[in-house]
N, C-alpha and C positions, 0 to 999 in steps of 0.2 A: 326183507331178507335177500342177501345175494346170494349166489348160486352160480357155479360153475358148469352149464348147459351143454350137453351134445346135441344136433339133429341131425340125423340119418337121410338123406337124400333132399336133393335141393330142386324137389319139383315144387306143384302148388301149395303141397299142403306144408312144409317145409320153408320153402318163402315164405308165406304167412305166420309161423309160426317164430321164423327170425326175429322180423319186422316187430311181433309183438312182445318178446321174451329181450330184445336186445335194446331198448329203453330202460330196462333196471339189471340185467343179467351178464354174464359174461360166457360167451355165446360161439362155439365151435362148430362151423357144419360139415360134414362130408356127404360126400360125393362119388358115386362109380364111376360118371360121366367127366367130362372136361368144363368150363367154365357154362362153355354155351347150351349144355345138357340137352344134345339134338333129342335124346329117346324119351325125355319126358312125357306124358301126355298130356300134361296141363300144355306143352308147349307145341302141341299139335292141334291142342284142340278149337275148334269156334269160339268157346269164351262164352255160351249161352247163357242167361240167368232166366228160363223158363221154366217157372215151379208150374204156372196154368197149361203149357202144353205139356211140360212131362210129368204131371197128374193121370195123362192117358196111360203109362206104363208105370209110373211107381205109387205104393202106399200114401195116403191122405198126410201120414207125419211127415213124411218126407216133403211132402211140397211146400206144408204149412214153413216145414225150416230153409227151403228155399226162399220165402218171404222173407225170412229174419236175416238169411245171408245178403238177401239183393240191399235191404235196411244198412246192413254192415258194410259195405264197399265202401259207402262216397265217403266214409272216414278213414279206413283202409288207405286207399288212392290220394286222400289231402296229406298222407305224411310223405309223400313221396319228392322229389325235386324239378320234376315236370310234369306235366298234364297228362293223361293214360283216359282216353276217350272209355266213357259211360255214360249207357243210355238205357232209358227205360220208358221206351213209346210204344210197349207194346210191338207183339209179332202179329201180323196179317195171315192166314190161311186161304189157302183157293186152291180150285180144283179143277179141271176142265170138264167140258160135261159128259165126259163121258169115265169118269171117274166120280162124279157126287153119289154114290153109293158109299167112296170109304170116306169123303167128307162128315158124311151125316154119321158115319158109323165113329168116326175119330169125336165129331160133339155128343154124342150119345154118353163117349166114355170121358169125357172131362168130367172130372170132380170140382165142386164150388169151394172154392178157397176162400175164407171170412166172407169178407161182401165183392172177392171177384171174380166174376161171373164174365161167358166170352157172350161179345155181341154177334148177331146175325148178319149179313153183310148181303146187300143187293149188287149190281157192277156200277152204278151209280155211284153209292157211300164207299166201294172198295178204290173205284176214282179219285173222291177227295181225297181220304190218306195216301195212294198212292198215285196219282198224278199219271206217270209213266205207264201206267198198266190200265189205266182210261179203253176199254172195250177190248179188252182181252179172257175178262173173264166176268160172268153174271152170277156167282155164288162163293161166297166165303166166310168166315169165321174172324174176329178180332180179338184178343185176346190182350185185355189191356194192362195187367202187371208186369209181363214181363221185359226181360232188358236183354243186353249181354256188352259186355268190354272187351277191350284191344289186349287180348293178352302178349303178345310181343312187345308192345308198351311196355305192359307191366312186368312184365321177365326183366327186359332193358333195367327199367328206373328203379324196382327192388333190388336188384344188386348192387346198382353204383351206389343208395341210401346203405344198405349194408353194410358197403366197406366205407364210404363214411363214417360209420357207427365202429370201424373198429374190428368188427365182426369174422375171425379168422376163419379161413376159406383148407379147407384139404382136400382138392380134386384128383380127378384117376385113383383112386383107392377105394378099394371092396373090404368093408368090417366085419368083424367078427362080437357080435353081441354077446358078453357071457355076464350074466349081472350085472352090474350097473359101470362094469368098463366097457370101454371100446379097444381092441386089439391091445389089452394089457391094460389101458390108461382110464383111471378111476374119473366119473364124473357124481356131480351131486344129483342129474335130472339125464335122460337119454327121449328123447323125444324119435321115435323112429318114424319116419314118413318115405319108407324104400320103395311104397309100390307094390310092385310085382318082382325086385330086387329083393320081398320076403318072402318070396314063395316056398322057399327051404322049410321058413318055417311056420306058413300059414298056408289053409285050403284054398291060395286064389289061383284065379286061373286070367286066362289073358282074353279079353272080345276086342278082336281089331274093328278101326276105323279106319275110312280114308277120306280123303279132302283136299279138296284143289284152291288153290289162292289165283286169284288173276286182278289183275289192272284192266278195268271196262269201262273206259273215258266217258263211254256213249250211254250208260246207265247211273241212273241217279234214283235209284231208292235209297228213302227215309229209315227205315227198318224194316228187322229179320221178318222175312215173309219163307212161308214154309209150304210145297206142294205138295198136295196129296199125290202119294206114285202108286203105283202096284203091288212094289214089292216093300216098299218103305214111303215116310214123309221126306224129302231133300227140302233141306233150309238152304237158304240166300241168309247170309248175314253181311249188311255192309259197316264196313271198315272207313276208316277217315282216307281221304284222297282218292276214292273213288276204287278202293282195294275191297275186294270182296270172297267169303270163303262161302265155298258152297260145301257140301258133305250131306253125311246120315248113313251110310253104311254101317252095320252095326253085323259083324261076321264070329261065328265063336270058332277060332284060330286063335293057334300060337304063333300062325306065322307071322313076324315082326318085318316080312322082307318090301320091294319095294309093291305101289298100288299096281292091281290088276286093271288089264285093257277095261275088260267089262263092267268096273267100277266107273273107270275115268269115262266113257261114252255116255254113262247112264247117267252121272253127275252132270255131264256138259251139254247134252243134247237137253235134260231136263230146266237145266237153266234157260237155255234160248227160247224153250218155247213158254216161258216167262217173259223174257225178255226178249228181242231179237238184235237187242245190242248187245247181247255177251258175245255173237260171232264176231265181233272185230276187236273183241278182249286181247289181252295178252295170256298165258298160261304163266304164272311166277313159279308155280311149286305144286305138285301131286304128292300128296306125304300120306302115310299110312304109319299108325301108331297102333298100341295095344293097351287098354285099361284093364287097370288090376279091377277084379270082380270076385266075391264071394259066392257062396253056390244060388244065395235068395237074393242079388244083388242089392244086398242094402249095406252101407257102410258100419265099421266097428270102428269104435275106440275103446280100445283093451287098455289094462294097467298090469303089470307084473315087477312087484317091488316100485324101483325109482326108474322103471321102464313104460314108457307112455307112448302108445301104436295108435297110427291113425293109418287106415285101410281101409280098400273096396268102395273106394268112391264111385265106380264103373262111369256110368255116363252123364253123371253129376256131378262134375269136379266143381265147377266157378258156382253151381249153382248151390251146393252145398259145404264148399270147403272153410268160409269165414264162420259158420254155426258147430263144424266139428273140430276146428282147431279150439275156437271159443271155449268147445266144453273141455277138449283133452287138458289144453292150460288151466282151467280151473282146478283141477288135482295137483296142480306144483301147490304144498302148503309151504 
């Protein structure tokens, strides 16, 4: 059957649902933002695909669909027209020691996922996988399912594969949802993926992040290694070319405006004492975004008529958005 398709916002879950409705569909998306969609938060975010680390904060279901989304990418990523870096060698944990109290208190709370379970790590074995950090640190945690990808990559290459596909674009414009039109004009399917652009008409609310991108020539980690802080874990995730996003703020604000001093210090000093080559990094970019979140942060896909919502991804976007677009499309009969 063809079908003449809307989708409502052109973040992650939106792309993904292009990508997969526009192989047999004929395929409209709009957009609030401009092409490059700065306010997105798929396109602020690290890209993490950590079901085994963020089993410490979310439901058992939820992680087990983080396994089936990470499964779902490298097919995802093959239709695209150029390579979008994915990796899955596992995130590294460590602590300094005078912080191994919330080390042992963050394994305590990891839930076992099928058969993956986190190893224990001496500064010895935290050496071999990471080379670089060789006597910096004597205790840590491996956690070997997870991944994360280059979502600037992937922003980039789904689009240009898009309009390849044909796939008509309506940017700068705000919709108006009333049954199964968009601002008057009838579709056969409406796929709404707004975000936090439905707050009108859903109970989400906004939890900012913030996160620094830098250029660190003199740092060469393998994978996302995450340190236990005080106040939060701060991940390292490296990036291809020696680009790297640090973050983990997780603030419940609506403010969307730019990151706080006391963000960016606590992000930047926490790095170096990881690393001591992030001091001759570069700073690319300090971005501060907002995920849409429901009140028990777990995501919904609603149906109303030939209206299909995907919402409240919160701090799961990459890691559970190919499992909830999966199921929302399975309701196009």
């Amino acid at each position: 059957m063809f079908y003449n398709i809307a989708i409502v916002g052109f973040g992650l879950a939106g792309r993904l649902a292009a990508l997969a409705l526009s192989k047999q569909h004929h395929i409209t998306v709009f957009e609030a933002d401009d092409e490059h969609t700065p306010n997105s938060a798929g396109k602020v975010a690290a890209a993490m695909l950590a079901p085994l680390a963020e089993s410490v904060l979310c439901e058992p279901d939820l992680a087990l669909m983080g396994l089936d989304a990470i499964a779902r990418w490298p097919s995802i990523l093959a239709e695209l027209d150029s390579e979008v870096f994915f990796q899955q060698q596992g995130t590294l944990v460590v602590a300094h020691q005078q912080d191994k109290g919330d080390l042992h208190s963050f394994a305590q709370r990891l839930k076992p996922l099928q058969h993956h379970v986190a190893d224990n790590l001496n500064g010895e074995q935290i050496s071999q996988l990471e080379p670089e950090l060789a006597g910096r640190f004597n205790q840590g945690l491996f956690l070997p399912c997870d991944g994360q990808i280059d979502n600037h990559a992937f922003y980039n290459a789904s689009f240009r594969v898009l309009n390849k596909r044909k796939v008509k674009f309506v940017f700068n414009q705000r919709v108006t949802i009333v049954g199964n039109t968009i601002n008057n004009r009838p579709f056969d399917y409406i796929i709404d993926c707004r975000g936090l652009g439905a707050k009108g008409d859903k109970p989400l609310r906004g939890v900012r992040g913030e996160i620094a991108r830098l250029f660190a020539p003199e740092v060469n980690l393998t994978r996302p290694v995450r340190l236990m802080h005080p106040r939060y874990p701060i991940y390292i995730a490296p990036k291809p070319n020696n680009h790297y996003v640090i973050g983990a703020t997780e603030i419940e604000s609506q403010d969307s405006g730019a990151a706080t001093v006391r963000s960016t210090l606590e992000l930047l000093s926490a790095a170096y004492t990881v690393h001591s080559g992030f001091a001759e990094a570069r700073l690319l970019t300090m971005q501060s975004g907002l995920r849409p979140a429901f009140s028990d942060n777990r995501p919904q896909v609603t149906q109303q008529g030939r209206v299909i919502s995907i919402n409240g991804l919160y701090r799961h976007g990459y890691m559970l958005a190919p499992s909830l677009v999966a199921e929302a499309l399975a309701r196009i009969e």
